[in-house]
C-alpha positions as CSV (number, residue, x, y, z in Angstrom):
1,X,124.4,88.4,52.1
2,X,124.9,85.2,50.0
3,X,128.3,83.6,49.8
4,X,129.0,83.5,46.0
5,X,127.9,87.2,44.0
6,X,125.8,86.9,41.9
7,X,127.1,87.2,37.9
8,X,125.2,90.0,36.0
9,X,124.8,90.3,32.1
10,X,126.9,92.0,29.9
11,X,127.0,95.8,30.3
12,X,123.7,97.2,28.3
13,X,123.5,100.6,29.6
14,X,125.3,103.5,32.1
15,X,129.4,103.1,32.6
16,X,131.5,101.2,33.9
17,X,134.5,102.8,36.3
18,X,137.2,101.7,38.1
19,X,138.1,101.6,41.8
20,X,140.3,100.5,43.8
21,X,139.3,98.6,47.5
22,X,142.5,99.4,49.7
23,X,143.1,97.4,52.9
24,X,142.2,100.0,55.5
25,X,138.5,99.5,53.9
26,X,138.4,96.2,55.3
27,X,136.5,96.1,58.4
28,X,137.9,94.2,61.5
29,X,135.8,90.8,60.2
30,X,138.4,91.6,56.6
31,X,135.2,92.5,54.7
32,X,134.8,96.0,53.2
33,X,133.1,97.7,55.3
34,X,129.7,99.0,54.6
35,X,130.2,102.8,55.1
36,X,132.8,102.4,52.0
37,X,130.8,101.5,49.4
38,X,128.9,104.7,49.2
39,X,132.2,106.3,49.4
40,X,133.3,104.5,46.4
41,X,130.4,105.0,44.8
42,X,130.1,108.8,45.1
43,X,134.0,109.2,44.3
44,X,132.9,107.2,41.0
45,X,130.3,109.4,40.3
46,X,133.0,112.5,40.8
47,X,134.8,111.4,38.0
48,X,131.8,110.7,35.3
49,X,130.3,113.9,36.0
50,X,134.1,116.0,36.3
51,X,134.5,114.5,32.4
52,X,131.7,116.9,31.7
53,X,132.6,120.1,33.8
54,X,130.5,119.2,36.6
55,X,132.8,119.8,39.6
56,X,133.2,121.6,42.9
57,X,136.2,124.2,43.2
58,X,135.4,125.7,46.4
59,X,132.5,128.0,45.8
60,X,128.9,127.0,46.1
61,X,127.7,130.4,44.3
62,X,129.1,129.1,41.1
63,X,129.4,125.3,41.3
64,X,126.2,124.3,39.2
65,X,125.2,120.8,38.6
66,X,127.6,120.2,42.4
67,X,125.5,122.4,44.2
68,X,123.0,119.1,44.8
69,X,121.7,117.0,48.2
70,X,121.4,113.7,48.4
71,X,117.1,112.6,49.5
72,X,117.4,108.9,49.1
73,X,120.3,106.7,49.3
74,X,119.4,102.6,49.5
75,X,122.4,99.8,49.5
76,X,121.6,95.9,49.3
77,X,124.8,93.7,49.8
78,X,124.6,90.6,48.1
79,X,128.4,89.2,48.4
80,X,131.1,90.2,50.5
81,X,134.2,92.2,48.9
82,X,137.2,90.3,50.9
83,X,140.0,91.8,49.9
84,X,141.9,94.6,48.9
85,X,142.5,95.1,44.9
86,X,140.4,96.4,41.5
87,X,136.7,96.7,41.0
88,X,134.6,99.0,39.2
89,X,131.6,100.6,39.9
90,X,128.6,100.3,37.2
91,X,126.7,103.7,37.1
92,X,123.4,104.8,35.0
93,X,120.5,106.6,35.2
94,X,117.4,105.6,36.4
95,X,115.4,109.1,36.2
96,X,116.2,112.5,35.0
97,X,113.6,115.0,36.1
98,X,113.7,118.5,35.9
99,X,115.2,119.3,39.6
100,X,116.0,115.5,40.5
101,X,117.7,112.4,39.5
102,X,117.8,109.0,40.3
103,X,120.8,107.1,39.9
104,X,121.8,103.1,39.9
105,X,124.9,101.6,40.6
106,X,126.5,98.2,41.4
107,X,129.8,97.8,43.3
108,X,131.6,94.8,41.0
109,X,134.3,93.3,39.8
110,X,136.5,95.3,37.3
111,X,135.2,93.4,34.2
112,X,131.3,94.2,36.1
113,X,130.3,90.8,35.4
114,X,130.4,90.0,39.2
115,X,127.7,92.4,41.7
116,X,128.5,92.7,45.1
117,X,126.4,95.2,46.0
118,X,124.0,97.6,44.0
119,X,121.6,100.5,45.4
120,X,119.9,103.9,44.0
121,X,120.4,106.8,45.4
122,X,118.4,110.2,44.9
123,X,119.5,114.1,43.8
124,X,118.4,116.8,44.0
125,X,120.0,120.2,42.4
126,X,120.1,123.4,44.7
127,X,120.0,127.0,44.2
128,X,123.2,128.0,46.5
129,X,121.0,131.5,47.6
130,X,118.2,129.7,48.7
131,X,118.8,126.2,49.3
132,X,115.4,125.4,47.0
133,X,115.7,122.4,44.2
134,X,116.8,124.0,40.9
135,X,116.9,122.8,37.9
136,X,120.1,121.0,36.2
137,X,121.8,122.7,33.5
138,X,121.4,121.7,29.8
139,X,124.9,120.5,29.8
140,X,123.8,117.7,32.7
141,X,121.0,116.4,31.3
142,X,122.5,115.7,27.9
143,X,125.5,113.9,29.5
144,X,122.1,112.4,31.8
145,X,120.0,111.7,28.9
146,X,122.9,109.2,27.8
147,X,123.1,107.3,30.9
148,X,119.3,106.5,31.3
149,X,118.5,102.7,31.6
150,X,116.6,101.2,28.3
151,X,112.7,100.8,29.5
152,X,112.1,97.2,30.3
């Protein structure tokens, strides 16, 4: 972990969504601790896809797109988060297969111009019966097809 985060260009690609650090997510040492930023992450995440009728109400039979397990999940912290207040988190897709996705994200400041920490983390859709990847509904992968990252 460096001292000063890094800066990052202006936002190309994915979206940008607000959070909010609290101060009980501030370990003892008054940085937030490193279970919470996959919390923060996956909350973000809730929202996006909940703006396109991809939520959980109770029942896994008919959840969807929610029905899903995570495979992968890498964090890299590059600057400590010190204190309670507003960041964002910067989401986008990174691969959108038929049964899987990859996503990106970067835990920042509100304005995302700042990165404390970015990762990936891997999806994959499940059949409720049978607990077997499924594919994602038509519905996900156009609201996916919109937050794929540009080819370098």
């Amino acid at each position: 972990m460096t001292a000063e985060a890094p800066t990052a260009p202006a936002l190309s690609h994915g979206r940008l969504i607000p959070v909010t650090v609290h101060f009980d997510d501030l370990d003892a040492l008054g940085l937030l601790h490193n279970a919470r930023y996959p919390v923060m992450v996956e909350r973000a995440w809730t929202e996006l896809w909940q703006e396109h009728g991809v939520r959980f109400e109770g029942d896994w039979a008919t959840a969807g797109d929610a029905c899903n397990a995570v495979k992968e999940l890498r964090v890299s912290y590059e600057a400590p988060v010190t204190r309670p207040g507003p960041y964002a988190v910067h989401l986008w897709l990174e691969r959108l297969g038929t049964t899987g996705l990859t996503y990106g994200f970067r835990f920042c400041s509100p304005d995302g111009t700042v990165t404390y920490a970015r990762g990936a983390r891997v999806l994959v859709r499940l059949d409720p019966a049978t607990m077997r990847p499924a594919p994602w509904s038509e519905t996900l992968r156009t609201a996916g097809r919109a937050l794929l990252r540009p080819a370098d």
